[in-house]
C-alpha positions in Angstrom: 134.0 57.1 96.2 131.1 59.3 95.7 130.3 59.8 99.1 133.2 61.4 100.6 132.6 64.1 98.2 129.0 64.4 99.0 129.5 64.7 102.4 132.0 67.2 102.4 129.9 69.2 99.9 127.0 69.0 102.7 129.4 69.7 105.3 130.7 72.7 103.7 126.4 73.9 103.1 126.0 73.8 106.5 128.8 75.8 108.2 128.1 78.2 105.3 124.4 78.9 105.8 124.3 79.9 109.3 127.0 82.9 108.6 124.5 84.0 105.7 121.3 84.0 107.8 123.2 85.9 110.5 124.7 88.6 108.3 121.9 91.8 109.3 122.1 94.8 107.1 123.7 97.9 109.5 122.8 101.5 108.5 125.4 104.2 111.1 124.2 107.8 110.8 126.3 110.4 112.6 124.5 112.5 115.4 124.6 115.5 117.3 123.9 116.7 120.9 122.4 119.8 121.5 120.7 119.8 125.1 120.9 116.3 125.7 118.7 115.3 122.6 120.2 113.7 119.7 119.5 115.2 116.0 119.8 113.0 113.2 120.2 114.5 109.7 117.7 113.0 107.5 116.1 113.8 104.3 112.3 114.5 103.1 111.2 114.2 99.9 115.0 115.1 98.8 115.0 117.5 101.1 117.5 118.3 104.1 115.7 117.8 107.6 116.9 117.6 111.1 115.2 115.3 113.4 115.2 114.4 117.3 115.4 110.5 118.0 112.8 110.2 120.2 112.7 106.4 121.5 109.5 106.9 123.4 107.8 108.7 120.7 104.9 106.5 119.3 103.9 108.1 116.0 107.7 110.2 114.2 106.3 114.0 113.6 107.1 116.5 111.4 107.2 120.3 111.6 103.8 122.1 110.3 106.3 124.4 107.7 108.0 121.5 106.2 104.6 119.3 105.8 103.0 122.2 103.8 100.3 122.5 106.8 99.2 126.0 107.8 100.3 126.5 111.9 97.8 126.2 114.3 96.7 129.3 116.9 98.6 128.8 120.1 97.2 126.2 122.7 95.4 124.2 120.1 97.8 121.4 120.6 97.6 120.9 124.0 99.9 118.5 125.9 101.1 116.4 122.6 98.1 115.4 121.2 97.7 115.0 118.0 94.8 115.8 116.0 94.1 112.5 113.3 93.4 115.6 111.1 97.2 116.1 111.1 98.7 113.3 109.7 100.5 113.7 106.0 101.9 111.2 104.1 105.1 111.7 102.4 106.5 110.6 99.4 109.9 109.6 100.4 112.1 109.3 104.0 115.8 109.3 104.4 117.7 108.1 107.7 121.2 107.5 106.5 121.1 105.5 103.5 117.6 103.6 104.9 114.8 105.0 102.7 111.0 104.6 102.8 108.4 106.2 101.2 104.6 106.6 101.6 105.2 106.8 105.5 102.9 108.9 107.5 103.8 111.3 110.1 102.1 113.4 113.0 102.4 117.1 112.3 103.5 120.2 115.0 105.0 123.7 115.2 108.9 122.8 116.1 109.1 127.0 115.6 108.8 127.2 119.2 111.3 124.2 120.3 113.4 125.1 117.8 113.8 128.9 119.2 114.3 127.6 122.5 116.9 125.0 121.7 118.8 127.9 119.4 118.6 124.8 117.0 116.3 124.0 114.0 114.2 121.0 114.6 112.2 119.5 111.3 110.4 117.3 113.5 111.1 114.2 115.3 111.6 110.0 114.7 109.8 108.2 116.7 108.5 103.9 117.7 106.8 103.9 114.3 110.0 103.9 112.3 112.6 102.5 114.8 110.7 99.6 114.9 111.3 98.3 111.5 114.7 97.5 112.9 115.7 95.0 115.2 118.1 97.1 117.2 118.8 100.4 117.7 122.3 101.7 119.5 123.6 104.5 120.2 127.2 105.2 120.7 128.1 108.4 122.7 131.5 108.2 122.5 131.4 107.7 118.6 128.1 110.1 118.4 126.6 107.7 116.1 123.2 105.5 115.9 123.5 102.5 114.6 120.2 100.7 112.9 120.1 97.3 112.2 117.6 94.9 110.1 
């Protein structure tokens, strides 16, 4: 009489497990529209910033005011390059209630996007951080962008 039990013990393992392995932890985090690019709120260090999702963005970038870096003379940043010499490292990164911390990130003036947009722009999120999750959608009607693990 052992078996039945056994059996329904293992039967009752197996439909379980699968439902576990494909439960993914979902962050949402509201956006907004402002010229067709979507802004994220985010925090830095504990501090507000607003960032553009960029999905063809390699390397996420901050502005040179936020990352404590002196601007640079006009035309020394020519056409999205960055200089290696302009990467900083910071201590902690909010998107939603995702954190990281010790992630490095590309740093430009945003005072001239930002004038231009009417909008302040802390700097952008780009490949390096979207791709530590396995999806990324983006629902219009909703305005929100989902990330999942």
């Amino acid at each position: 009489m052992k078996w039945p039990r056994v059996s329904i013990l293992l039967l009752a393992l197996l439909f379980c497990l699968p439902a576990q392995a494909q439960e993914r932890k979902t962050y949402t985090v509201p956006f907004r529209s402002v010229n067709s690019l979507i802004l994220l709120d985010g925090q830095l260090n504990g501090k507000p910033a607003t960032l553009i999702l960029d999905t063809g963005a390699q390397l996420s970038l901050l502005d040179s005011g936020l990352a404590g870096i002196p601007k640079q003379k006009e035309g020394q940043n020519i056409g999205g390059v960055i200089d290696r010499s302009k990467l900083v490292r910071v201590g902690s990164f909010c998107i939603g209630a995702r954190c990281f911390s010790g992630r490095t990130f590309g740093v430009v003036d945003y005072e001239k996007i930002s004038r231009i947009l009417n909008v302040h722009i802390d700097g952008q999120l780009g490949q390096d951080i979207l791709r530590e999750f396995s999806s990324v959608r983006i629902d219009y009607k909703a305005q929100t962008v989902t990330l999942a693990e």
